[in-house]
N, C-alpha and C positions, 0 to 999 in steps of 0.2 A: 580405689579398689583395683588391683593391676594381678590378672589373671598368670598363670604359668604361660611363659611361649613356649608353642609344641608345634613339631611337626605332623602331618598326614600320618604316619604309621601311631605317634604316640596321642593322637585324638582318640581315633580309631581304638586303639587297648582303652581309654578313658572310656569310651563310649560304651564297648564289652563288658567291664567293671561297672562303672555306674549302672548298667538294665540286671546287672549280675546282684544289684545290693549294696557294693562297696560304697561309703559312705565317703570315703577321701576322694575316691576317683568323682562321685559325686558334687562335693567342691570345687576340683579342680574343673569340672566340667561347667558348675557356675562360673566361676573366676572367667573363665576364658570367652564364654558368652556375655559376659558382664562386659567384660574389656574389649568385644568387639561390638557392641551396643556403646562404650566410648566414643569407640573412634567413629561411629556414624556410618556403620558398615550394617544397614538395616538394624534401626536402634530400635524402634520395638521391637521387632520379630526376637531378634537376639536378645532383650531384657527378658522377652517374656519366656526364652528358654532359661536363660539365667536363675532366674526366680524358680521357675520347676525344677532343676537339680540341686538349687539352694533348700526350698522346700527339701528336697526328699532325704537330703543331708542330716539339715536341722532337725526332723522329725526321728533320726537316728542317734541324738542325742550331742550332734557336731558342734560345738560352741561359737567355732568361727564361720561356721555358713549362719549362723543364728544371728551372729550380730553384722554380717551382710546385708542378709535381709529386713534388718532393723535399717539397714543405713540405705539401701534399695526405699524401701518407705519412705524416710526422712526425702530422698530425691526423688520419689516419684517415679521411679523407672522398675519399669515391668508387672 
C-alpha cells in the first residue's frame, strides 16, 4: 500500500479537504499515513490515523479506501 509523496504545502491542502468532506483527499491522507506507519515512523500512531481517513472515505462510498481497509485488517495495522 504506497501512499502519494507530498510535500508540507500539499499535506496541508489534503488535510483542509479531507476535515472539508472530500473523500479523495481523504484517501490520499490514508495512503500517506499508511505509508508512514510502513516505514516505522510511529507505526501505530500513524496506522491508526490511516485507518480514520480510510474510514471516512469508505463510508463515502470510496472503493479503493474500502479495500485498504480490508487489506489494513488482513495485516493488522491500525
Amino acid at each position: 500500500m504506497l501512499g502519494n509523496e507530498c510535500d508540507a504545502e500539499q499535506l496541508r491542502q489534503w488535510k483542509i479537504d479531507a476535515d472539508a468532506g472530500d473523500q479523495h483527499a481523504q484517501l490520499l491522507l490514508g495512503q500517506h499515513y499508511m505509508k508512514l506507519a510502513q516505514l516505522d515512523a510511529e507505526p501505530q500512531t500513524n496506522a491508526n490515523q490511516g485507518v480514520l481517513f480510510l474510514v471516512k472515505s469508505s463510508k463515502q462510498g470510496n472503493e479503493e479506501a474500502t479495500k485498504l481497509l480490508i487489506d489494513c485488517l488482513n495485516k493488522e495495522l491500525g
